[in-house]
Backbone bond lengths (Angstrom), bond angles and torsions (degrees), N, CA, C in turn:
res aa  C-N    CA-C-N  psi(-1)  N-CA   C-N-CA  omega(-1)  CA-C   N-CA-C  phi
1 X - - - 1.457 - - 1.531 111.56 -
2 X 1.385 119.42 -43.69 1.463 120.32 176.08 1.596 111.17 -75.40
3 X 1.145 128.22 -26.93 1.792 117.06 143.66 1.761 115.57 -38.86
4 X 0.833 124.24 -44.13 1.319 105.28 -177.43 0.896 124.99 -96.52
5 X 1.657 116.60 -3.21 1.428 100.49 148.23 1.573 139.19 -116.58
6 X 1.501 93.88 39.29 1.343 130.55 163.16 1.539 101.24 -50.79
7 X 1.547 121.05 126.38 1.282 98.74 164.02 1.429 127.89 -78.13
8 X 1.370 119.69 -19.61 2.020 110.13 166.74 1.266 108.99 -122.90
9 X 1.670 122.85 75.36 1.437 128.47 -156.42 1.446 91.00 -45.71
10 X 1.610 123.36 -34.15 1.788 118.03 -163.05 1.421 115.59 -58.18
11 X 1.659 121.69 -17.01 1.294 129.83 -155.48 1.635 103.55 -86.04
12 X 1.420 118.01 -30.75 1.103 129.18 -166.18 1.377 126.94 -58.80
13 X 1.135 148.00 142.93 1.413 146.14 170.19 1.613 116.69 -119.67
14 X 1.013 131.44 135.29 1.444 129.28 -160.25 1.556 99.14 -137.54
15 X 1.416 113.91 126.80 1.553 105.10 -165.31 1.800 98.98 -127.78
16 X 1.300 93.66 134.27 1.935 82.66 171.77 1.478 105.60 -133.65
17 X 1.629 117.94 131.81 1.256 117.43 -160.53 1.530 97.68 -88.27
18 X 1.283 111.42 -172.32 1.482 129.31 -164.58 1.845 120.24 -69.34
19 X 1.890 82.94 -31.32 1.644 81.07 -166.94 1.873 110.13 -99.64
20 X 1.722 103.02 11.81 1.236 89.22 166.38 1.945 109.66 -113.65
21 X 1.612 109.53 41.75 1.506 100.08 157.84 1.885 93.51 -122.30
22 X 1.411 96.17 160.42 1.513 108.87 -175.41 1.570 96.69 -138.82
23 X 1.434 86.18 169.54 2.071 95.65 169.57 1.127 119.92 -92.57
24 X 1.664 107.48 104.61 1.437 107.57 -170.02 1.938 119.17 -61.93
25 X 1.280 89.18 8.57 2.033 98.91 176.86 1.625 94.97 -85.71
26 X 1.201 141.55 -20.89 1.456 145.46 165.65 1.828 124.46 -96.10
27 X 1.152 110.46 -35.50 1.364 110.19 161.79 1.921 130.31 -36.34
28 X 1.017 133.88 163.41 1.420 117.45 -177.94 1.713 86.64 -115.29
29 X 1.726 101.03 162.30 1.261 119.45 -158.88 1.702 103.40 -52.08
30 X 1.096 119.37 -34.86 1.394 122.21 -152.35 1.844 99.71 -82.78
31 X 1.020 113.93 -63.16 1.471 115.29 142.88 1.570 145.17 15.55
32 X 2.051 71.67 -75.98 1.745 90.58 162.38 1.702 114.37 -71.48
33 X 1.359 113.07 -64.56 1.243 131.90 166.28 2.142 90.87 -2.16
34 X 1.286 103.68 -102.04 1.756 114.77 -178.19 1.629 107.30 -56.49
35 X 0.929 117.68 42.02 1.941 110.71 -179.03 1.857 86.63 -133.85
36 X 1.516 84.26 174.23 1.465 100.23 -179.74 1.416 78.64 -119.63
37 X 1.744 113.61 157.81 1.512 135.33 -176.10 1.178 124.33 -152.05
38 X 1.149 127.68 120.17 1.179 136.69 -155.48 1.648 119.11 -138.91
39 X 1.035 107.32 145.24 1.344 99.85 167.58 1.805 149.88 -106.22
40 X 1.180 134.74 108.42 1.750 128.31 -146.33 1.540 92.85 -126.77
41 X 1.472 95.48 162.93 1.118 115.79 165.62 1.652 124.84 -117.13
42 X 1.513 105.02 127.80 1.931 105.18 -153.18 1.325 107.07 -66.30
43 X 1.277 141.11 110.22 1.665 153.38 -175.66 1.919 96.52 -72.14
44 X 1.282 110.93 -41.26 1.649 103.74 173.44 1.444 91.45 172.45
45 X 1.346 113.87 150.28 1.644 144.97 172.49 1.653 112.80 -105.82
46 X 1.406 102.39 111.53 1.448 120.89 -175.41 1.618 100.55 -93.43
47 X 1.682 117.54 108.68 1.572 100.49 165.16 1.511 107.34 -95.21
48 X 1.774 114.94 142.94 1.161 121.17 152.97 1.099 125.50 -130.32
49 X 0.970 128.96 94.52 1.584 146.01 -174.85 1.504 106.23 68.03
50 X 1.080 140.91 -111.85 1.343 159.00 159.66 1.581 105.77 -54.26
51 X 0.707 129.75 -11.50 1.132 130.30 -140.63 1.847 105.92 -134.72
52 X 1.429 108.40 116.42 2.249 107.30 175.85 1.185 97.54 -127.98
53 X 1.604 106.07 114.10 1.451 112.80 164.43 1.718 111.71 -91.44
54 X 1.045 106.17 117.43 1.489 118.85 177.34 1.542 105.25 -100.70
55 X 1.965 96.23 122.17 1.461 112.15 -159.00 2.003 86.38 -103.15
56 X 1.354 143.45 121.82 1.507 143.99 143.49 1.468 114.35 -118.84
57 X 1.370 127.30 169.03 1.227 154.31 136.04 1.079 114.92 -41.64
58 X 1.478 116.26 161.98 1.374 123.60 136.05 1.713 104.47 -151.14
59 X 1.431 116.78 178.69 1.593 129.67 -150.13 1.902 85.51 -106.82
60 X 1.097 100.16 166.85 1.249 104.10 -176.72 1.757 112.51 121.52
61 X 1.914 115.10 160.11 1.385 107.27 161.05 1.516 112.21 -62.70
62 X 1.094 122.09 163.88 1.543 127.08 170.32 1.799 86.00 -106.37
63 X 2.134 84.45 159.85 1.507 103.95 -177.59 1.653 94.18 -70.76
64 X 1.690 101.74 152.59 1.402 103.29 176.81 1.720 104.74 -118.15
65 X 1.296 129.65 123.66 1.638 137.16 -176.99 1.550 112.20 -145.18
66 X 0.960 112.53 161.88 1.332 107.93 171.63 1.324 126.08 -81.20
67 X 1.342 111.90 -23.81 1.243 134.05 -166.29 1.571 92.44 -90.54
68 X 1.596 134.84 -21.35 0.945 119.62 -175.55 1.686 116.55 -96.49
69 X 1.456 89.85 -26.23 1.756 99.92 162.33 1.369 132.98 -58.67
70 X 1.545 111.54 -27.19 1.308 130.83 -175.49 1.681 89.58 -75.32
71 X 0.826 135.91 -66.50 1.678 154.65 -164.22 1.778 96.73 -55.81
72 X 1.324 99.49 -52.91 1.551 98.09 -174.29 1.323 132.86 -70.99
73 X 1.788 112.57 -27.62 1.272 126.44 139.11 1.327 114.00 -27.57
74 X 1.903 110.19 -85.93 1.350 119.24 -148.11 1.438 100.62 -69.41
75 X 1.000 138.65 21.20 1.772 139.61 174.75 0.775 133.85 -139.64
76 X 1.993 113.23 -8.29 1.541 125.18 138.09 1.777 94.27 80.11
77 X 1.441 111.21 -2.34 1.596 109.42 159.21 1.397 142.83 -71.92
78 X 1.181 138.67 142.02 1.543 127.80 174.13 1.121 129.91 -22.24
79 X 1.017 143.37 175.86 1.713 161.73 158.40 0.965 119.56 -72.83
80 X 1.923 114.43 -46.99 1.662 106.60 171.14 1.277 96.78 -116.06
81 X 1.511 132.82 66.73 1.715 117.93 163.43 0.961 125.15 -67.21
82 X 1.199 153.18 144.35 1.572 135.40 160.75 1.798 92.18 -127.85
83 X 1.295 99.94 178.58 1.434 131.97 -150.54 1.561 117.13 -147.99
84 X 1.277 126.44 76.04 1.368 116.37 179.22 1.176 114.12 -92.74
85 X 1.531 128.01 162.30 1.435 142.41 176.79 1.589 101.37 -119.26
C-alpha cells in the first residue's frame, strides 16, 4: 500500500537478504499460510560452517538500475540470481 503512494513507485529498490527466505517444505503450516512461495530450481549449495547458502534462478524480467548494472557487470552474475541462507 505505501508503494503506491510512493511518488515514482519506478525509482524504488527493494532488497531481501538471504537469511530471511527458508524452505517452505520445513516451515510450519501457519508460517506458510503469511509467506510468499515459490518455486526454484537449486543452481548449487554453498556450505559454511553452520551455515548453506543455496544459490537458484528464477524466470521473470529482472529489476533494471544503474546501480544494479554496475554490480552485474563487476560479478559476471545473472539477472535473476538469488542467494538463500
Amino acid at each position: 500500500d505505501r508503494l503506491k503512494e510512493h511518488r515514482n513507485p519506478d525509482d524504488l529498490i527493494a532488497g531481501i537478504r538471504p537469511e530471511h527466505l527458508e524452505d517452505a517444505a520445513i516451515i510450519d503450516a501457519y508460517a506458510r499460510i503469511r509467506s510468499l512461495v515459490f518455486d526454484v530450481t537449486v543452481e548449487m549449495v554453498e556450505s559454511l560452517g553452520a551455515d548453506k547458502y543455496v544459490y537458484f534462478g528464477v524466470d521473470g524480467p529482472a529489476a533494471e538500475a544503474v546501480q544494479l548494472a554496475e554490480v552485474a557487470t563487476e560479478s559476471a552474475v545473472g539477472e535473476n540470481e538469488f542467494v538463500a541462507r
